[in-house]
N, C-alpha and C positions, 0 to 999 in steps of 0.2 A: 630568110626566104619566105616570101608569100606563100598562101594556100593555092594560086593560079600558077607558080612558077614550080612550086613539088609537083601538083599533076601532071604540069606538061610534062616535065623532066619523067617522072613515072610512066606517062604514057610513051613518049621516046624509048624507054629502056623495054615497055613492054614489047614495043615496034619488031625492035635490035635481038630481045629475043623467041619473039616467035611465040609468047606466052598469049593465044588467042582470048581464053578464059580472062585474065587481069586486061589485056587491052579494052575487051568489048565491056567490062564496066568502069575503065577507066572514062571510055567516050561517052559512056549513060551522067556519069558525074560531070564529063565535061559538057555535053547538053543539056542539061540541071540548070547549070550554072549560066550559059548561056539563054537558056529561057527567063531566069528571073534579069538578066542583065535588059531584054528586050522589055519583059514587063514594065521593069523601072523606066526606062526609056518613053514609054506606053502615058505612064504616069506622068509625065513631064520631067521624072529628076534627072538633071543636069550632072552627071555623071561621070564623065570620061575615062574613066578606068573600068566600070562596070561595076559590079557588087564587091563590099571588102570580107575581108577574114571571116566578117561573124557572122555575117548572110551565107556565105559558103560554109561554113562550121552546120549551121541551123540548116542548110539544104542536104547536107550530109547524114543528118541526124536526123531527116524526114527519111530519107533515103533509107536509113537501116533498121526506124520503126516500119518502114513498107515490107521491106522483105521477110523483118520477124512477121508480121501479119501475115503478108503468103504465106511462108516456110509453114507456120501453123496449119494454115487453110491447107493445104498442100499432104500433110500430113494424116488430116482428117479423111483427105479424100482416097487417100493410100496411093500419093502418087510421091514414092518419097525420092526419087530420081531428083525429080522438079525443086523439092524441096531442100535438097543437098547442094542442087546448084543456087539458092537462095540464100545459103551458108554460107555461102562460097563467096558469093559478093558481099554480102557482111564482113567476111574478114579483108577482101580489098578494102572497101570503105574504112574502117575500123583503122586502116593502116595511116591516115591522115587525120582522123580524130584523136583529139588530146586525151591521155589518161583518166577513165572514169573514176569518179570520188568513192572512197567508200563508204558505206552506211555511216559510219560516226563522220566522215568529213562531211559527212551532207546534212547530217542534224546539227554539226557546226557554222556550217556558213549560216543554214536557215538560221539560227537563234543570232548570228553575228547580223544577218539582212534584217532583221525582225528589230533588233535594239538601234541599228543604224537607220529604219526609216523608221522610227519611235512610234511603232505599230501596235495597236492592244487594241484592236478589235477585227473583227472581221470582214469589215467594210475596209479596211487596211489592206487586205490579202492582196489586191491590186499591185500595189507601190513593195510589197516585200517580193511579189514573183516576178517584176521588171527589174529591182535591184538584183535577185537572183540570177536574173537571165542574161543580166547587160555584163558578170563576170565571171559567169560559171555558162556559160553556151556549147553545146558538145561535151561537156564532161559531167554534166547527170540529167537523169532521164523527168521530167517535167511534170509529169502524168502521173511521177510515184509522190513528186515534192511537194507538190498542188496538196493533198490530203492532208500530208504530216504539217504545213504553214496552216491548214483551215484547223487540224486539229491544236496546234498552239497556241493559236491567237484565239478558239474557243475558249478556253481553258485560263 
């Protein structure tokens, strides 16, 4: 089952049960997605189904670096109400994201992306964090793995 056919089905059951909290960021992911489908549209690409699996993975994953950044800001400001409902959609979102890697799975692929795009410099770093992204999308955070490929390929 696609990633557009679980949200709808998700959003249906949130409908059926009256669960307003999981509906209202059901529909925030399903206007996401339909914003990047017009964008592309925008672009010219020739498209017909609209965005696949890994453009909705990576808009889901924009999605729940934003609300970690609120929920913070949120906190800071001592508005933790706000902040709990920022949680909150995290863990809907979260519900359609694949298993995050754990620390050693993620210093394995990277040295796996690193020998497979025969990378030993750091003009390299490009081509190991596109091999990165193009099979690990949604299941680790980008912003942590960027440092540990720069500090590798340093080294």
């Amino acid at each position: 089952m696609d990633m557009r056919t679980r949200i709808g089905s998700a959003l249906k059951d949130a409908m059926k049960s009256k669960d307003a909290a999981r509906l209202s960021t059901l529909r925030l992911i399903n206007a996401a997605i339909k914003d990047k489908d017009i964008a592309l549209r925008g672009e010219g690409e020739d498209n017909a189904n609209g965005v696949g699996d890994a453009d909705v993975l990576g808009i889901l994953g924009k999605m729940v670096k934003q609300r970690q950044e609120s929920a913070r800001a949120y906190e800071e400001g001592g508005r933790l109400d706000l902040a709990e409902r920022e949680r909150d959609e995290i863990v809907v979102i979260e519900d359609f994201l694949p298993k995050q890697l754990t620390e050693d799975e993620v210093a394995a692929a990277v040295d796996k992306a690193i020998a497979k795009t025969d990378a030993n410099s750091i003009r390299d770093m490009g081509k190991v964090m596109g091999e990165l992204k193009s099979q690990y999308t949604g299941r680790m955070d980008f912003g942590q793995v960027g440092p540990m490929v720069k500090d590798r390929l340093a080294s």
